[in-house]
N, C-alpha and C positions, 0 to 999 in steps of 0.2 A: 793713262790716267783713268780712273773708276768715274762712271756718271756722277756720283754723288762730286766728287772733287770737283768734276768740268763745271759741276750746279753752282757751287757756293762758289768758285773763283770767278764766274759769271757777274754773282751777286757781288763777290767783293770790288770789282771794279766799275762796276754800274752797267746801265744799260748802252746798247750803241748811241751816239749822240746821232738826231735828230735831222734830218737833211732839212734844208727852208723849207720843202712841199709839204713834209710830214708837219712840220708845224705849223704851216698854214692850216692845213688839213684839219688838224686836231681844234685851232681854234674856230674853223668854221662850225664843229661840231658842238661847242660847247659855248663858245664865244669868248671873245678873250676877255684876259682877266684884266682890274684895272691895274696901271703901273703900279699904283701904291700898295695895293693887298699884293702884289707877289714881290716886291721890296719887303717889304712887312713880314713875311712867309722867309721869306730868306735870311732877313736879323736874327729872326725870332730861331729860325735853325741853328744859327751859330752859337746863343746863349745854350740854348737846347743841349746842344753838342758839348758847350764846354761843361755845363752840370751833367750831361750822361757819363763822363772823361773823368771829372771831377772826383767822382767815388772812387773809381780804381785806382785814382792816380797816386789818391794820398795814402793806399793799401800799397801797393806797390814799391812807393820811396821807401817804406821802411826795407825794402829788401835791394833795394838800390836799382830796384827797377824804372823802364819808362814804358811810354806806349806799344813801343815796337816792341817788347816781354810781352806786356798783354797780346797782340796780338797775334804772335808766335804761340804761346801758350794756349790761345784761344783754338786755332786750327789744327794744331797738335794734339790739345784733348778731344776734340771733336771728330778728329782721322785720325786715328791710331793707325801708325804704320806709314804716313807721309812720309813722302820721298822728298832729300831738297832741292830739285827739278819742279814738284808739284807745288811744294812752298814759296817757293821763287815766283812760281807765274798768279799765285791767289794774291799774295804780297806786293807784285811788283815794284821789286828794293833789287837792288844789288847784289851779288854773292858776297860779295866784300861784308857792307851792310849787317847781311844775316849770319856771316861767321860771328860777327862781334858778339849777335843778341844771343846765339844759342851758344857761343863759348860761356857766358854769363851765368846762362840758363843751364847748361851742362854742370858745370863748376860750384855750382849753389846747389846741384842734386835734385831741378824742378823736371831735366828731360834726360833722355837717358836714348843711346842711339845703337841700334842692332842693324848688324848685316844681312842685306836680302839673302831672300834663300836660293831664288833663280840667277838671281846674277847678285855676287860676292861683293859686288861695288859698291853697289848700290847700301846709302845709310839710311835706316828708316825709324823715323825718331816717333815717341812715346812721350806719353806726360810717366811721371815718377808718382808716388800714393802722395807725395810733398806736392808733386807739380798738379797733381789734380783736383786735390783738394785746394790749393791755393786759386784756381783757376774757377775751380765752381764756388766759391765765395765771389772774387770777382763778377761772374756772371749772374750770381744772385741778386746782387746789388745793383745792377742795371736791369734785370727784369723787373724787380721790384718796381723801380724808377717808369717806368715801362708802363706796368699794369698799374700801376697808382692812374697814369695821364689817361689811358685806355677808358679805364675804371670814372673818371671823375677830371673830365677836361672843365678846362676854366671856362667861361661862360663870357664873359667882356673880353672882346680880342681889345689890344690898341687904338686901332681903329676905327673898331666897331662896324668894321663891313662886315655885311652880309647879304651872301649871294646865291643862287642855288647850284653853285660850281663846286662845294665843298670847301671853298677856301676859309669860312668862317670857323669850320668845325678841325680842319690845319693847325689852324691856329689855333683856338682852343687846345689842343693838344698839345703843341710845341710849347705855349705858357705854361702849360699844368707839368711840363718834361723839366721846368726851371725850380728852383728852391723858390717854395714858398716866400720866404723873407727876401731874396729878390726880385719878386715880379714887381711891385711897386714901380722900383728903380728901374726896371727895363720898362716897365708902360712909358713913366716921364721922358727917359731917354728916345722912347721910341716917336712920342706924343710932340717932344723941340722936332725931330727930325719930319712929320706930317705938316706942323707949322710952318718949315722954313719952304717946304712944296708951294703954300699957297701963293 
């Protein structure tokens, strides 16, 4: 597998989790956070997430695609030439799984699969001028999403903690990651659930 691949399928599955010492460790350094601001940090991710989702998804249906397109097409246009051994382990899905997305994704003319040259076996899949352009519209639309929150974080978390751990300016971010016309509703929602703490 090429360094670049080992990097991103690194990223794509996260960091190693945390033995207890390493996180003791880490909050002796900084001090821990309160329960509520990293409650709080972690809602606000999942709205975050489902508006970062949200763009693609509704590009997507029109082609009858789901997530698992997007993401197959993601790493395919970004490694030209993955092997589905290399996709298998950035993914970690099933073979089964991945036949389904990229028969899909094959059959609709977005990837397009060539036999290695050192070993004949081996498939090494491509995005299509269809798969790639569909793929960097996709990707536009969440940097966009991206550098907007980057650009111009919201300024009132829910909570209104702030601390000098970075958690406030988190948040600010993960807000301003949400549609405008929802953050109201996510403050409210978030504002019953600080309540019901006290």
């Amino acid at each position: 597998m090429s360094p670049d691949v080992t990097r991103q399928s690194t990223l794509a599955t996260g960091p190693a989790p945390l033995s207890l010492s390493e996180e003791e460790d880490g909050q002796a350094e900084s001090g821990p956070a309160p329960e509520g601001v990293t409650n709080d940090l972690v809602e606000l991710l999942f709205f975050a997430y489902r508006d970062f989702v949200g763009d693609p998804d509704r590009m997507l249906a029109e082609y009858g695609f789901g997530r698992a397109h997007h993401r197959v097409l993601h790493f395919v246009y970004h490694y030209p030439g993955l092997t589905i051994a290399e996709l298998l382990d950035i993914l970690r899905i099933t073979k089964q799984s991945l036949n389904r997305v990229l028969k899909d994704l094959i059959e609709q003319g977005h990837i397009v699969q060539k036999t290695g040259r050192s070993d004949r076996r081996q498939r090494l899949l491509y995005c299509s001028e269809t798969g790639a352009t569909l793929t960097a519209e996709l990707t536009r639309v969440q940097v966009r999403r991206v550098a907007r929150a980057i650009a111009d974080p919201v300024a009132d978390e829910p909570t209104g903690a702030r601390d000098g751990n970075g958690f406030a300016a988190a948040q600010g971010f993960l807000m301003a990651m949400i549609e405008p016309e929802e953050r109201a509703a996510v403050t409210s929602l978030m504002a019953r659930r600080a309540r019901s703490r006290r």
